[in-house]
C-alpha positions in Angstrom: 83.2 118.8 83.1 81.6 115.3 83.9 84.3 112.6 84.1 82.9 109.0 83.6 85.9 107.0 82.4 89.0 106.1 84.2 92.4 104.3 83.2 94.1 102.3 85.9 97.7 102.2 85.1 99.1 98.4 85.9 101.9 97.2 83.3 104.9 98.5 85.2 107.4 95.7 85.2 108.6 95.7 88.4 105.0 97.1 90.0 102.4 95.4 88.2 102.2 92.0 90.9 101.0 94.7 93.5 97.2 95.4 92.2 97.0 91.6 92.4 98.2 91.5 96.1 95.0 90.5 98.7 94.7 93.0 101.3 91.7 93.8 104.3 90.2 96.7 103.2 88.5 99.6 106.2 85.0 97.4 106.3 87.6 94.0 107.1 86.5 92.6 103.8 89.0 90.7 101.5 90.1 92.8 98.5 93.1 92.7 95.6 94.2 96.3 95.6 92.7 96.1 92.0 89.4 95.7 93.4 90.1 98.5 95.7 91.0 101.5 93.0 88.1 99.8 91.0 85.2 100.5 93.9 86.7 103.3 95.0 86.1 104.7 90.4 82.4 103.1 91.1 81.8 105.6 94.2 82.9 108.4 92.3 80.3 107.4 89.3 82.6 106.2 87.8 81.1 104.8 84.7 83.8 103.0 82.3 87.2 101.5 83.9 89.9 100.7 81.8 93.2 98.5 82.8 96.4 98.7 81.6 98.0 95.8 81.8 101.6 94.2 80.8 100.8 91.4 77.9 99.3 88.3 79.1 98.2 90.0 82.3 94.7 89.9 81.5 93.1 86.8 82.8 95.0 87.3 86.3 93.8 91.0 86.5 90.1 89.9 85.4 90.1 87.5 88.3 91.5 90.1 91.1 88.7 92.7 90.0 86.4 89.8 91.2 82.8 90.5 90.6 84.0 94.2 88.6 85.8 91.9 85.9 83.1 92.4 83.3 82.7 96.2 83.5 86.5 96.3 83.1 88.4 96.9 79.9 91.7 95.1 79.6 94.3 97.1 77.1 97.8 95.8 76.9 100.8 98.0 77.1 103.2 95.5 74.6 106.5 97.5 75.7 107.4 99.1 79.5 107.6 102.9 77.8 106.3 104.5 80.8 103.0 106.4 82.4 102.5 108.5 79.3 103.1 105.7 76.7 100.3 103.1 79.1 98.0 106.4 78.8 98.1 106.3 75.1 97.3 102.7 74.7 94.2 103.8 76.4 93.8 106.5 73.9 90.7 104.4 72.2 89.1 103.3 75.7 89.0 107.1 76.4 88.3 108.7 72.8 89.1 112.2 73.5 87.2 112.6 76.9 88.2 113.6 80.0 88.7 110.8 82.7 90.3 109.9 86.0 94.0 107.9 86.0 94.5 106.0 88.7 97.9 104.4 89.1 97.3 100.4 90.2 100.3 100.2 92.5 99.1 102.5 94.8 96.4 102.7 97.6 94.3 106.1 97.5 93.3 107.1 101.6 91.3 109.9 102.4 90.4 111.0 105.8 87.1 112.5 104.5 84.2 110.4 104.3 85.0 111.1 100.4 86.9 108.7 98.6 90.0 110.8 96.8 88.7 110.2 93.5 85.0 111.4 94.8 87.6 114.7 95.7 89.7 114.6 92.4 86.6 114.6 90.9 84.5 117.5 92.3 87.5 119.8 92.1 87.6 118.9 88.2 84.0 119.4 88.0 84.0 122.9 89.9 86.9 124.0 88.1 86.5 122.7 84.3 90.0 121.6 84.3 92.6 118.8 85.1 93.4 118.0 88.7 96.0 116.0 89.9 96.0 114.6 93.7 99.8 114.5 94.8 101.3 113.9 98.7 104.4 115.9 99.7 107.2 113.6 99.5 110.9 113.8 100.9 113.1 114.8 98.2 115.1 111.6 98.8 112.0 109.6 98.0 111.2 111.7 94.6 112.8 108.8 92.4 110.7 106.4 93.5 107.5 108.5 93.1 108.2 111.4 89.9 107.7 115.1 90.9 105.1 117.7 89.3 105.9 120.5 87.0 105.0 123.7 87.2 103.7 125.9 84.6 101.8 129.4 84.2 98.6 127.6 84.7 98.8 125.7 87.5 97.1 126.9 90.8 99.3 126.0 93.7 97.2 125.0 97.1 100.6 125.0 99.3 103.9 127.1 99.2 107.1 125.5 97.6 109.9 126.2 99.9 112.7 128.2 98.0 115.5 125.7 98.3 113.1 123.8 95.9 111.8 126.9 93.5 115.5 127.4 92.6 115.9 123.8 92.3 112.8 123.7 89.6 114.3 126.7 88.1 117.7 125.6 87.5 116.5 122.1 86.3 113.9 123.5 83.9 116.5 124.8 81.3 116.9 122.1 79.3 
């Protein structure tokens, strides 16, 4: 599996300021996030990058990707439905192939010489599947960042304390 095209998730109402935010990146250069999560796609070979973006958003987003803006797709998301729903309005950017989603509120930090979408990547590649990178997070903390399912297919790298198994047991009966 060779993944060349990746969606960067940045409509959420109440998140989609912070890819525009200026930060000092590790080499003390002057980045927006946005131009961050867009180099760190390019090191991966990354070769398409898409945008999601709320309506009207475009212009401001094209200027934070800074020198990336024109190898950058803008697609708006006209209503706040959600991750799945900004996925979908990529669905012609991405035409049925596989690709990376990057969420543009969030800063990715390995501490590998490989970026984590260089990572995400490889694993896909060795594994001909979908990967997803996830942190542990506290449980008080899970509203603010989703959790992750699991299913029959789904190869776990850590244990799942029990406390949590029956948790995900309970909660998956509909």
């Amino acid at each position: 599996m060779r993944i060349q095209k990746a969606v960067i998730t940045a409509a959420g109402q109440n998140q989609r300021s912070l890819p525009l935010q200026t930060l000092i990146d590790r080499d003390g250069q002057e980045k927006s996030v946005l131009g961050i999560l867009i180099e760190q796609a390019l090191t991966a070979n990354i070769q398409e990058i898409c945008v999601v973006v709320w309506p009207d958003d475009a212009a401001r987003y094209a200027q934070a990707a800074g020198k990336h803006a024109g190898a950058v797709r803008f697609v708006s998301q006209p209503e706040p439905l959600g991750y799945g729903d900004a996925i979908y309005c990529a669905r012609e950017f991405t035409g049925g192939d596989p690709f990376l989603h990057m969420v543009g509120d969030h800063l990715y930090v390995s501490a590998t010489s490989k970026s984590c979408a260089q990572r995400l990547l490889e694993v896909a590649g060795a594994e001909e599947c979908s990967v997803s990178g996830v942190q542990p997070t506290r449980e008080s903390l899970l509203p603010r960042f989703g959790t992750v399912g699991r299913t029959p297919h789904v190869r776990h790298s850590g244990t799942v304390p029990r406390r949590y198994r029956d948790r995900e047991a309970h909660s998956d009966r509909g």
